[in-house]
C-alpha positions in Angstrom: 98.9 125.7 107.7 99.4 122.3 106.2 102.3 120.0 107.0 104.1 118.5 104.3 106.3 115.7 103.8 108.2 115.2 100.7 109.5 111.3 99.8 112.0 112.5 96.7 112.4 116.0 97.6 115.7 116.5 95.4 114.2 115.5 92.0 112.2 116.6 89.3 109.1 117.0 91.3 110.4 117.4 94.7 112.1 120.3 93.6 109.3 122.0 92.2 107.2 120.9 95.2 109.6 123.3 97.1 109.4 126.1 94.5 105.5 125.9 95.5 105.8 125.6 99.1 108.4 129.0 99.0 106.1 130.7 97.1 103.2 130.0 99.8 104.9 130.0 103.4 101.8 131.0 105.1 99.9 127.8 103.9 102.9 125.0 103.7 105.2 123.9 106.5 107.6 121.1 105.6 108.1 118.6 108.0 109.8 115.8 106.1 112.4 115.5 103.3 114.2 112.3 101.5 116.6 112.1 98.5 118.2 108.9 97.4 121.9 110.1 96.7 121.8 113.7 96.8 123.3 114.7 100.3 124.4 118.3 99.0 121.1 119.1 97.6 119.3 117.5 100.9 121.2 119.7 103.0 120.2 123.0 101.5 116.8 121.9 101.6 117.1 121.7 105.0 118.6 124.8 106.1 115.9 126.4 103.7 112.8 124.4 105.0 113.9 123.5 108.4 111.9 119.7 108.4 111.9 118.1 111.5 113.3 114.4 110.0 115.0 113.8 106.9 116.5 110.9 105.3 119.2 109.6 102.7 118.4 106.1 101.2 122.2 105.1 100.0 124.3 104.2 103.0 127.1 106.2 101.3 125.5 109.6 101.0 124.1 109.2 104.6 127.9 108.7 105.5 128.8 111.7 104.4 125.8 113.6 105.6 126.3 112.8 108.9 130.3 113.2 109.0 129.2 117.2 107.7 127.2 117.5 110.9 123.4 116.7 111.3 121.7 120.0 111.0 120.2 121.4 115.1 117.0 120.1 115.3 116.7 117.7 112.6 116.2 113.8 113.1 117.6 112.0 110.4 118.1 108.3 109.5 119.2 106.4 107.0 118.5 103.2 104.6 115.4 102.8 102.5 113.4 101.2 105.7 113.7 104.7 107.0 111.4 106.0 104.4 108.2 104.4 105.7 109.0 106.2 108.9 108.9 109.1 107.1 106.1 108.5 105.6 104.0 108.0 108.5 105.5 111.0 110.3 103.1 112.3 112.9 103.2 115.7 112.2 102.3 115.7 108.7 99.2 116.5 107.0 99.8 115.5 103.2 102.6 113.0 101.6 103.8 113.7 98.4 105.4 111.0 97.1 107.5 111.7 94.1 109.8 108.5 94.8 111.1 106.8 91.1 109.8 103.0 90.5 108.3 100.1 92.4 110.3 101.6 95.8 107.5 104.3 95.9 104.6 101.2 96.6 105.7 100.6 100.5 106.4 104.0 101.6 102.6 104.7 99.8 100.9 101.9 101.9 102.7 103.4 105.2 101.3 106.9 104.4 97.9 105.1 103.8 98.0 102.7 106.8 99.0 105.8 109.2 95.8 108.1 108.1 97.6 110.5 105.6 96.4 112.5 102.7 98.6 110.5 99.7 99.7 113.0 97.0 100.6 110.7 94.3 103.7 111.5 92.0 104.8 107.9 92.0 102.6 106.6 89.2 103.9 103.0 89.6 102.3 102.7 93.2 99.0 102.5 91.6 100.2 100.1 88.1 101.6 97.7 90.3 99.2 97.2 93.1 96.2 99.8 92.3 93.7 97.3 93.8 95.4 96.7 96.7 96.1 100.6 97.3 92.9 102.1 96.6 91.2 99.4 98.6 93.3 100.6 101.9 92.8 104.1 101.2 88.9 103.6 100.7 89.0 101.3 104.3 90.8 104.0 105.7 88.8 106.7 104.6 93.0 108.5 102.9 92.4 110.7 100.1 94.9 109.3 97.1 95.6 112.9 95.4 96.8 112.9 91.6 99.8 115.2 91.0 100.7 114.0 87.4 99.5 116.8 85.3 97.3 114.7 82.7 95.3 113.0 86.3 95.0 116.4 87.9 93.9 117.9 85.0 91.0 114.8 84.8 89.9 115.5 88.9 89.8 119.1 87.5 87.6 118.5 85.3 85.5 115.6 87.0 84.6 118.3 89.8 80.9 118.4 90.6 80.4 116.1 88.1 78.3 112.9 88.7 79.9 109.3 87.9 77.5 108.1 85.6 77.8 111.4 83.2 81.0 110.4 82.3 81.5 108.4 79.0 85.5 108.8 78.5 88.2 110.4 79.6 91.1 111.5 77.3 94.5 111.0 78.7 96.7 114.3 76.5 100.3 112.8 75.1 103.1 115.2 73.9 104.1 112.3 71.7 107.1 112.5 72.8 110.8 113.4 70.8 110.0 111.0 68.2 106.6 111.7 67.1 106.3 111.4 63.6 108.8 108.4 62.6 108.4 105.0 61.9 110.0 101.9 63.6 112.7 101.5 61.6 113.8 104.8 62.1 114.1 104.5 65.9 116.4 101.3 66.0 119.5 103.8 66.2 118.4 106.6 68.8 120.7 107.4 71.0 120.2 108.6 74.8 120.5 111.9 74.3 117.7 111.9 71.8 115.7 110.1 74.1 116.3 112.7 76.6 115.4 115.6 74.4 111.9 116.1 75.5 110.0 119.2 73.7 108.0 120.1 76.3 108.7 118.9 80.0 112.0 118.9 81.6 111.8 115.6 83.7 114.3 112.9 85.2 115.9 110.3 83.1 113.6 107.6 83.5 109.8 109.0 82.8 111.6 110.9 79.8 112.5 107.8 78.5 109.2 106.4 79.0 107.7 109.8 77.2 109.8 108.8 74.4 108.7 104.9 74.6 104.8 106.1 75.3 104.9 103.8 78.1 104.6 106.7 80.0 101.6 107.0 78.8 100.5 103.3 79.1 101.5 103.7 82.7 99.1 106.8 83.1 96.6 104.7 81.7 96.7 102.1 84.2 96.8 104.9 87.0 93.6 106.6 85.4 91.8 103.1 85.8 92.5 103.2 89.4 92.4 107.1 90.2 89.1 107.3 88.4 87.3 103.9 88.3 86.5 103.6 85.0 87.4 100.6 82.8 90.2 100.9 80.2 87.3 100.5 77.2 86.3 104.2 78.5 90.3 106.0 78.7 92.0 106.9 75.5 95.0 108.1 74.6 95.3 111.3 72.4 98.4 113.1 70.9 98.8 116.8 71.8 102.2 118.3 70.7 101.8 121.8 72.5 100.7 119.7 75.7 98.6 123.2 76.6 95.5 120.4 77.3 96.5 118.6 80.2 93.6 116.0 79.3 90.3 115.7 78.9 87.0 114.2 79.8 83.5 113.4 77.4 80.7 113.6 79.0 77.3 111.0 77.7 76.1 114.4 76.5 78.7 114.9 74.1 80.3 118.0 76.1 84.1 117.4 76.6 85.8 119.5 79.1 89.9 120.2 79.4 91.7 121.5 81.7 94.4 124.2 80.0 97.8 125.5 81.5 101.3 126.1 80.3 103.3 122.6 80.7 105.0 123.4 84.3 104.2 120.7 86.9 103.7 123.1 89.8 100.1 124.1 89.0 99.3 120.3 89.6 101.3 119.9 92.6 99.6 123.1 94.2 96.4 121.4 93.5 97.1 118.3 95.0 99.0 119.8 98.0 96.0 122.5 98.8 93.4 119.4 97.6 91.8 121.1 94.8 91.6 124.3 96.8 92.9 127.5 94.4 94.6 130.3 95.2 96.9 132.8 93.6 99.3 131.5 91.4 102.8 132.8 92.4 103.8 131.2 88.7 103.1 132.3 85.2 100.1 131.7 83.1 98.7 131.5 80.0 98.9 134.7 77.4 96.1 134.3 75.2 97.2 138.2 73.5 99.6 135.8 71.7 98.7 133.8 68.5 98.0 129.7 70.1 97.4 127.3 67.6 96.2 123.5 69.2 96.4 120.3 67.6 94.9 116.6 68.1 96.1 113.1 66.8 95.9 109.7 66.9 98.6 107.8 69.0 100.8 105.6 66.1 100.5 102.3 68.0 102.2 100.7 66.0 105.4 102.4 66.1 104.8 103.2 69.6 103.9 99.6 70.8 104.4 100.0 74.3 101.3 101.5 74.5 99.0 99.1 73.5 101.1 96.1 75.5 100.1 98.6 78.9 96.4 98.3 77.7 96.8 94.7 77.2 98.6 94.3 80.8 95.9 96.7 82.5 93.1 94.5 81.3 94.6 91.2 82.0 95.3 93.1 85.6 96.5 90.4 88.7 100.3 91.1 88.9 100.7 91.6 85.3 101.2 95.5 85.5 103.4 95.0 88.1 105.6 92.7 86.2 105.0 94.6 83.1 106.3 97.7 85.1 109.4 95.8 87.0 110.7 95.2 83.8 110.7 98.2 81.8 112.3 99.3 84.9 115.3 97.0 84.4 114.7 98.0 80.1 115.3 101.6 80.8 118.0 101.7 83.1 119.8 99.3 80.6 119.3 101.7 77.5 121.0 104.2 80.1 123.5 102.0 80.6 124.4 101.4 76.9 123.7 97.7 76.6 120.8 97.5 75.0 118.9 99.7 72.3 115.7 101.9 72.0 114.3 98.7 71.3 115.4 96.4 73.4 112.9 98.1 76.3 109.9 96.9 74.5 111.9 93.4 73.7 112.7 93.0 77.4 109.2 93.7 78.8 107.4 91.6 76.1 109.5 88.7 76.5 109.1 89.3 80.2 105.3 89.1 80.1 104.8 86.0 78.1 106.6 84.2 80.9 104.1 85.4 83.7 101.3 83.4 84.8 99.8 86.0 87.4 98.6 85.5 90.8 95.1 85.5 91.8 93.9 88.1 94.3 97.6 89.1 94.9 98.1 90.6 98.4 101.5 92.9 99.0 104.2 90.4 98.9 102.4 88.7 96.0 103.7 92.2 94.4 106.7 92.0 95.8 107.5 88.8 94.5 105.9 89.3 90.9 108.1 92.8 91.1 111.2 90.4 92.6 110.6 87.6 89.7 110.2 90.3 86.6 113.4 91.8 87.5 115.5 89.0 87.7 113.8 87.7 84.3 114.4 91.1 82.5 118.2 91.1 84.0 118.6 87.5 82.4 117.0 88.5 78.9 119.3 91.4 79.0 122.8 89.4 79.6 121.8 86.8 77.2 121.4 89.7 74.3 124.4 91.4 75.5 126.2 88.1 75.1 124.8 87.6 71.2 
């Protein structure tokens, strides 16, 4: 039986998390839940799964939980401090953290800190402090788990493989909902287009990225971290049916991939069972029916995001960090309505050119480059607003 905590559990992947842990009750026992807002969600989680703590990060939701009654049982706190308790819960075996944004960094480092497995959904833990994360978890002897599909697809692959036969690895890209046009056709997209994803139904803010391709920039960053290979040796390749979950070249020439139908609960049963397989209580792949796969070139220069995440990868110090704080403040302003498609890439490049970078940053180095590019990206965005 293995003892779960979930930091997210009412979003994309924290719901789906659930859907494998219900499909496996004699192998998964959940012992911790958080949401940010969603109270109503939170609470049928927690008569399904019975957790022994829970938490709600906004003050107002917690309110309201608790005035509902606190389930028999259940310890439950609230406030965003909370979640590093949870995250070092005593109990728990493996942490999935499929937190949203820079928040996800601490509550990683408490998971790490307190001897847990670290199943990583929040990509930006390892962009904005990758060194400083895999360093603890290596002193500490924590597994750090991929669960995006494009990472798990690479441990996949990398099994029983040695280091040194590796000569790339080939991060698979959908290309998003606006593959196929050219800048100047993208300076009028609209949310809702954004949002249209053809493959993966995912929360607001990594669809956006997917659209962007900083998604994809970000996953880069993460590979160099996960996988300890320099950015000269991870590329980027556009897959429309995303069926190839990614890839790695071997100095041989051989390439392997790792194949599936684009539903994130394959990966997060493989992170949660780490890399053991069982039977899949999901469907799978139907090779009786016609399957046509394609490969292309990323169009960097429509899509520039992706090359400025190279850039900021290689450059590293706290200039991921920044580079993600920023787009951070981008996107959720395109949600807003005050700024464009691409005012996201305007904010984080005008962002960057600012930064100086901190030698050998430790954690509130990150904090305070993650502090700085917010308030910088906030201040671009009022003064474009203004004009």
């Amino acid at each position: 039986m293995i003892n779960v905590a979930i930091l997210g559990s009412t979003g994309s992947i924290g719901t789906q998390a659930l859907e494998v842990i219900a499909a496996n009750p004699e192998q998964f026992r959940v012992r911790v839940l958080t949401a940010h807002a969603g109270h109503q969600l939170l609470r049928r989680q927690i008569e399904l799964f019975r957790p022994d703590f829970a938490v709600l990060t906004n003050e107002e939701s917690a309110h309201q939980f608790v005035a509902e009654g606190i389930p028999p049982g259940l310890v439950f706190h609230a406030g965003a401090s909370a979640l590093l308790r949870a995250a070092a819960f005593p109990e728990t075996d493996v942490v999935l953290n499929a937190l949203v944004g820079f928040a996800g960094l601490a509550p990683s480092i408490a998971c790490i800190n307190a001897g847990r497995t670290l199943a990583i959904a929040n990509k930006e833990t390892l962009v904005a402090a990758g060194a400083l994360v895999m360093d603890m978890a290596q002193q500490k002897g924590v597994s750090v788990l991929p669960v995006d599909s494009e990472h798990s697809a690479i441990a996949q692959c990398l099994a029983g493989e040695s280091g040194g036969s590796v000569r790339r690895l080939l991060l698979t890209a959908s290309g998003g909902p606006f593959r196929g046009r050219k800048a100047r056709e993208l300076e009028q997209v609209s949310l809702q287009e954004c949002l249209k994803h053809p493959n993966w139904a995912m929360g607001k803010k990594i669809t956006i990225d997917s659209a962007t391709l900083m998604n994809k920039g970000l996953e880069v960053i993460e590979a160099h971290w996960l996988f300890s290979l320099d950015y000269d040796k991870i590329d980027v390749v556009v897959h429309p049916q995303s069926i190839v979950h990614s890839m790695v070249e071997f100095v041989d020439g051989s390439i392997k991939a790792q194949l599936g139908l684009p539903d994130m609960r394959l990966p997060i049963q493989y992170a949660l069972q780490n890399g053991r397989r069982t039977e899949p209580a999901f469907s799978s792949m139907d090779f009786s029916q016609a399957l046509s796969l394609s490969f292309e070139p990323p169009d960097t220069e429509t899509f520039k995001a992706l090359p400025l995440a190279y850039a900021a990868g290689r450059r590293g110090s706290t200039f991921p960090c920044v580079m993600n704080a920023a787009n951070e403040i981008g996107v959720q302003a395109f949600i807003e309505g005050r700024i464009g498609f691409g005012g996201m890439l305007g904010t984080v490049e005008t962002v960057l050119a600012k930064h100086a970078g901190i030698d050998r940053p430790v954690l509130e180095d990150y904090i305070e480059a993650d502090q700085w590019a917010r308030k910088q990206a906030a201040d671009y965005i009022d003064k474009a607003v203004k004009q």
